[in-house]
Every structure is written in structure tokens, then in C-alpha cells.
C-alpha positions in Angstrom: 22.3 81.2 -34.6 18.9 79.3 -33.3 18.4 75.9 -34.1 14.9 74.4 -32.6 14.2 71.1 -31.4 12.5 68.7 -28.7 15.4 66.8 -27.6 19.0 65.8 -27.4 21.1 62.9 -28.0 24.5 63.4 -26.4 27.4 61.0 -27.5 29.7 60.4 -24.4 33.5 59.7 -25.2 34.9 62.5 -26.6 31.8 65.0 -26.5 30.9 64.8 -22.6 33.7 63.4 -21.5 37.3 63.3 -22.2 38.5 59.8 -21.9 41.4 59.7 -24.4 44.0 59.1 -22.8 41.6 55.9 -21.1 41.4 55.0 -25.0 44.8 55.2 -25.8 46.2 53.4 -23.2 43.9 50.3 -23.7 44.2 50.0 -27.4 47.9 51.1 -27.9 48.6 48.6 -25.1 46.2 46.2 -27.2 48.0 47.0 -30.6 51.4 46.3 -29.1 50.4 43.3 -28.1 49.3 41.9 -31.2 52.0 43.1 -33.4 50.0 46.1 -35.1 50.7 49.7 -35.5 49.5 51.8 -32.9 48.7 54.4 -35.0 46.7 52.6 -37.6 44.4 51.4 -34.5 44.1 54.3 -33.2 43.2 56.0 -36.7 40.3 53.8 -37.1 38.9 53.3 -33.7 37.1 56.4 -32.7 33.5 56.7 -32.7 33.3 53.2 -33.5 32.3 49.9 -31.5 35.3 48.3 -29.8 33.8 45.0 -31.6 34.1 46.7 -35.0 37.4 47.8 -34.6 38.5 44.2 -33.4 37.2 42.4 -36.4 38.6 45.2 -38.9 42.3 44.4 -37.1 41.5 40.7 -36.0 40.1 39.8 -39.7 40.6 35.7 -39.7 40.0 35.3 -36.3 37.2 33.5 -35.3 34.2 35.0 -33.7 35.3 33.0 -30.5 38.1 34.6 -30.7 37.0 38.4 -31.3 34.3 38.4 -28.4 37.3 36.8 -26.2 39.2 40.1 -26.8 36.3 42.0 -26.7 36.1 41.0 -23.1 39.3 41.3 -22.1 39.6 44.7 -23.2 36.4 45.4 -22.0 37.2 45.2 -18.7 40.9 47.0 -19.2 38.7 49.9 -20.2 36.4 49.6 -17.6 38.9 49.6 -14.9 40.8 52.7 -15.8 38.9 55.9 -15.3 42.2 57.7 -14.3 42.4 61.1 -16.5 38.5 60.1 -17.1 36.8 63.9 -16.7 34.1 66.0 -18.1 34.8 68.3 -20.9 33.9 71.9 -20.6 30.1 72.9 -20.6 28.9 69.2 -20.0 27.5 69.2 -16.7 25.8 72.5 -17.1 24.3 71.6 -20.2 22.7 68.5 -19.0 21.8 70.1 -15.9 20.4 73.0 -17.7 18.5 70.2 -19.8 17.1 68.7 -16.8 15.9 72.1 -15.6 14.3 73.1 -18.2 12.5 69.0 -18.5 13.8 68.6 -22.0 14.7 65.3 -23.1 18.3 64.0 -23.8 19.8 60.7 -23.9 23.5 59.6 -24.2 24.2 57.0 -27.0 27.5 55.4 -27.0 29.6 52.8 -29.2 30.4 51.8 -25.9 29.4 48.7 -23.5 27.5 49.2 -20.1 30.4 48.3 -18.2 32.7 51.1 -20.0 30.5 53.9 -20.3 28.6 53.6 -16.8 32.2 54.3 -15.6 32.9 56.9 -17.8 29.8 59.2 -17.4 30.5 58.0 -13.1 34.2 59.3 -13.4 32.8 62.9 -15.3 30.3 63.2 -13.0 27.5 63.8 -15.3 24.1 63.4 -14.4 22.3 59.9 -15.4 20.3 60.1 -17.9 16.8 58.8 -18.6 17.7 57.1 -21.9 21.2 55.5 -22.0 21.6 53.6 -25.6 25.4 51.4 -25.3 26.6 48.8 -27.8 24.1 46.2 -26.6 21.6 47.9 -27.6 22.1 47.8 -31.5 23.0 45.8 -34.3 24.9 47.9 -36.5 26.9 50.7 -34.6 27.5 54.1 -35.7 28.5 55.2 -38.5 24.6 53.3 -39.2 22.1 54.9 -38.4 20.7 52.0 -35.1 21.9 53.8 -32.1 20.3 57.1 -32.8 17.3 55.9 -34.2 16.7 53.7 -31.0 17.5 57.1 -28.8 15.2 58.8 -30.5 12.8 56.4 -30.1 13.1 56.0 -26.7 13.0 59.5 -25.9 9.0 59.2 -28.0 10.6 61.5 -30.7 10.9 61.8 -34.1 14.2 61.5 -35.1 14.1 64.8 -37.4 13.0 66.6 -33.7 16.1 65.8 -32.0 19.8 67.4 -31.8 22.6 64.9 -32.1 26.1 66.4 -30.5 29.2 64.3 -31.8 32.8 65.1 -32.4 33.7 61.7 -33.4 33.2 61.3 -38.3 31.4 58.3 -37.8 29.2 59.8 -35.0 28.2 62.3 -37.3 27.8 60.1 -40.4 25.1 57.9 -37.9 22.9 61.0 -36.9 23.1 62.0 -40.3 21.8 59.0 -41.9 19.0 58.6 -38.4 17.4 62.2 -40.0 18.5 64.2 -37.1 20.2 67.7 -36.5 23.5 67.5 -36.0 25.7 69.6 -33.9 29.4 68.8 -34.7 31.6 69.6 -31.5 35.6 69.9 -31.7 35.5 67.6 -34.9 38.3 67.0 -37.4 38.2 69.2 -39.7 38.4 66.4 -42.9 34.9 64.7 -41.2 32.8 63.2 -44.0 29.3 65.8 -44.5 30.7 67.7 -41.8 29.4 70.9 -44.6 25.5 69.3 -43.9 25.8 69.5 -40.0 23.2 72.3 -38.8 26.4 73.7 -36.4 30.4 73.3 -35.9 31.2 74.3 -32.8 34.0 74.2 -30.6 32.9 73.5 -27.2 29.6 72.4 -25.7 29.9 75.9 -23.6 29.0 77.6 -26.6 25.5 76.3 -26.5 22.4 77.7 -24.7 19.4 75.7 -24.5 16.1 78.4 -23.6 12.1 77.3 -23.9 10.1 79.7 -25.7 6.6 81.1 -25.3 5.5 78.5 -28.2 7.0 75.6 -26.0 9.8 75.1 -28.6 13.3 74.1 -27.3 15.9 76.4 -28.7 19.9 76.2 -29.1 21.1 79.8 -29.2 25.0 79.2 -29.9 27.2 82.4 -28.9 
């Protein structure tokens, strides 16, 4: 199957990189903490800003409060890269991006802190455009963080390729009005039947420039 497109905008936890067990060990050691099911956390969490997730479990709190253990598990997370490591495909596919001088950015519900030691632990190159939690105002599932990627890249959002494994990932490059290539997602995602692709790994992709100049994903 072809898809074309000018560009690519990569989540990172989960779809580059495998930092699960990083995840769970921070917020199952937060959930314990605090008296809440582990499992119910850890349900709602992926995909999502660690801020969101705090005021969903910490509803009451005050703001004070929320960006307190926002911090605090901030740096937990950015601490532990141990098990940190690239998932199959990744490297090559950025590298063969870079080759080939197409565009690709990574945009993550994730802080600076925690994703610049993510991507560092997977060794995977830097990339140009790297959109983190900062950056937005309303984190995936809206729409912000890929719009802002695309825009940063000088593209129209309906030119890129968004590769996500995480439902709300997919929901956000959904609503931004790009492609979407669903990798290793679960298999109840939301609109996972209007992604352009469901794939199961990132080496299933092959990015080629044609004659015409147009960047094409040839899957298989």
C-alpha cells in the first residue's frame, strides 16, 4: 500500500521508544502512594499529559498542589531511563528520513526533561522539530501538538504522516487533519477504522522519493 506525503510527525513513548516499564514504575509507585488503584492510573494515562492525568486522579487538589506533583514525578521519570530502548525500525526510519532530507518531528505529551532522556536513552537521532508538553495548551487527544508540529515543519497539516500507537495520539492527529499511521495500537482505539494504516511495527514501513519529488510510505 502507498501512502504520499511531505513529512512525518513521530510520537516518542511507545512508538520510537519503549519506555513502559519507565512509566509503570513511576506512576504505579505514584498510585501507591496516594491510595489509588494502579490499574485505574495506568488505564488512563497513556498518550496523555502527565498534568492531565494528575488533575483527572488529583481532582480537588489545588493547582499548587498538581504542578507540585507534576514536578516531583517529573524528575522520578526523568531519572530512570533503565529498560529505556528503541523499538524495532526506529532508528532506521529516522535515519532513512534524514537521508532522504524529508522532514519529521517528534511530538510528545511529555516534558523536555523526560523525553530528552528518553529519545538520549534509545538513541535516536535529534530531530529538527521537537514539540513536548510546554509547547501546547491542550495536549493530545486535541488537536495543539500536531498542529504546532506541522507548523513548524512549514507544512500543512493534511501533508504530513502522524505515527502513534497510543487512542488519544490518534484521536489528536485525527482531529489536526493529518494521515495517520496507527502502530501496535489497541485494537478497541477510538477511529482506529479512519487511520490511512494499522501496522504492527515501524519496520514495516519504507519511506522512497519519487521522480515527481513526492515522499512515499510503501508498507510491506
Amino acid at each position: 500500500m502507498l501512502v504520499e506525503c511531505k513529512g512525518f510527525l513521530f510520537d516518542l513513548d511507545g512508538t520510537l521508544v519503549d519506555s513502559l516499564p519507565v512509566v509503570e514504575r513511576a506512576w504505579i509507585g505514584w498510585a501507591q502512594g496516594r491510595g489509588i488503584n494502579p490499574a485505574e492510573v495506568l488505564d488512563f494515562i497513556h498518550g496523555k499529559q502527565a498534568i492531565t492525568s494528575l488533575r483527572h486522579f488529583m481532582s480537588g487538589a489545588s493547582e499548587a498542589e498538581i504542578q507540585a506533583e507534576f514536578l516531583a514525578l517529573e524528575q522520578i521519570e526523568a531519572n530512570d531511563t533503565d529498560g529505556v530502548s528503541a523499538l524495532p525500525g526506529a532508528v532506521a526510519l529516522l535515519d532513512r528520513l534524514n537521508s532522504l532530507s524529508i522532514p519529521w518531528a517528534i511530538v510528545t505529551s511529555g516534558s523536555v526533561p523526560v523525553a530528552s532522556a528518553r529519545r538520549a536513552a534509545g538513541h535516536l537521532p535529534v530531530p529538527e522539530v521537537f514539540i513536548t508538553c510546554e509547547q501546547v495548551k491542550h495536549g493530545k487527544p486535541q488537536p495543539d501538538a500536531y498542529l504546532l508540529g506541522a507548523e513548524r515543519l512549514g507544512l500543512a497539516p493534511a501533508d504530513c504522516i502522524v505515527v502513534e500507537d497510543a487512542p488519544a495520539g490518534i484521536l489528536s492527529g485525527l482531529a489536526a487533519g493529518c494521515q495517520v499511521i496507527a502502530v501496535n495500537a489497541p485494537a478497541d482505539t477510538p477511529k482506529l477504522d479512519q487511520v490511512d494504516l494499522v501496522l504492527s511495527s515501524l519496520e514495516q514501513i519504507n519511506v522512497e522519493v519519487t521522480t515527481n519529488g513526492a515522499r512515499v510510505v510503501r508498507v510491506g
